[in-house]
C-alpha positions, 0 to 999 in steps of 0.5 A: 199118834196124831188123830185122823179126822172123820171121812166126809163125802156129801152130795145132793139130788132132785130125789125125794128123801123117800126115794134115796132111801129105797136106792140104800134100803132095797136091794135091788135098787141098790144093786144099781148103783152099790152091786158088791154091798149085802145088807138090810136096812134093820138093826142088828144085821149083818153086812158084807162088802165084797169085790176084787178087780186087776191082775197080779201086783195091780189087783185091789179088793174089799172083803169087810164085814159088819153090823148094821147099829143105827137105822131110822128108816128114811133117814139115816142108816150106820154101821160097823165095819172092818176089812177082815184081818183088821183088829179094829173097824171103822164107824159108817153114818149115811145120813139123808135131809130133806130140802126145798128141791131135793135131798142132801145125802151125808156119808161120814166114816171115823175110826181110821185112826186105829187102822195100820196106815191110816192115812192112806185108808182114809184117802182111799175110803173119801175116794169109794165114797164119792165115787158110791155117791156119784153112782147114786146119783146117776141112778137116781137120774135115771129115775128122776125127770129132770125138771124142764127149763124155760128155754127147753120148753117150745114156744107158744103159739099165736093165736089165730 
């Protein structure tokens, strides 16, 4: 079996860490951009994911589970999760820095190279996680003002 790579989604915001944090930590900010997602930002807890969408042979959907095994409130979060009916599960690290201007927000998923086609899980796992991302973001824009730009911004006006 040839190893399967870690899963990797990046992206970055104008938020403050602080306030990414809130959107992964409090459930009701998170609800605005993660709905299906059930868990505490507290070692120990459990979590859960559950959605379907589509009809007959188009119909997708997610029914995981976990544990929540690194939480440095602010910072990072991590856990443990697998589909039910998987023997294995995979390994989740939402990790947040801080730079000059914003944060950068790092998702990284391992642990695909013991599922039943693997591949395929990873491929589908880079898809959701970026999409995740991008709905954090949108939601965390809505929150954010965005910083106006020196051509946006009027015109002064003479003297008199």
């Amino acid at each position: 079996m040839i190893p399967l790579g870690p899963v990797v989604a990046r992206t970055r915001t104008v938020a403050s860490r602080e306030l990414v944090w809130d959107f992964i930590a409090d459930a009701e900010k998170r609800e605005t951009w993660w709905p299906d997602l059930n868990l505490t930002a507290e070692l120990g807890a459990e979590l859960t994911e559950q959605w379907s969408e589509g009809d007959g042979d188009a119909a997708v959907g997610r029914d995981a589970y976990g544990t929540v095994d690194v939480c440095s409130m602010g910072h990072a979060i991590g856990f443990r999760w697998r589909e039910r009916g998987d023997e294995t599960e995979t390994a989740v690290l939402i990790t947040l820095r801080a730079f000059d201007g914003g944060t950068s927000v790092t998702v990284t998923e391992t642990g695909f190279d013991k599922l039943p086609n693997g591949a395929a899980r990873a491929s589908a796992s880079l898809e959701g996680w970026s999409a995740l991302l991008r709905y954090l973001i949108e939601a965390l824009a809505a929150r954010v003002p965005k910083p106006a730009s020196p051509a946006s911004e009027p015109a002064a006006e003479p003297a008199a």
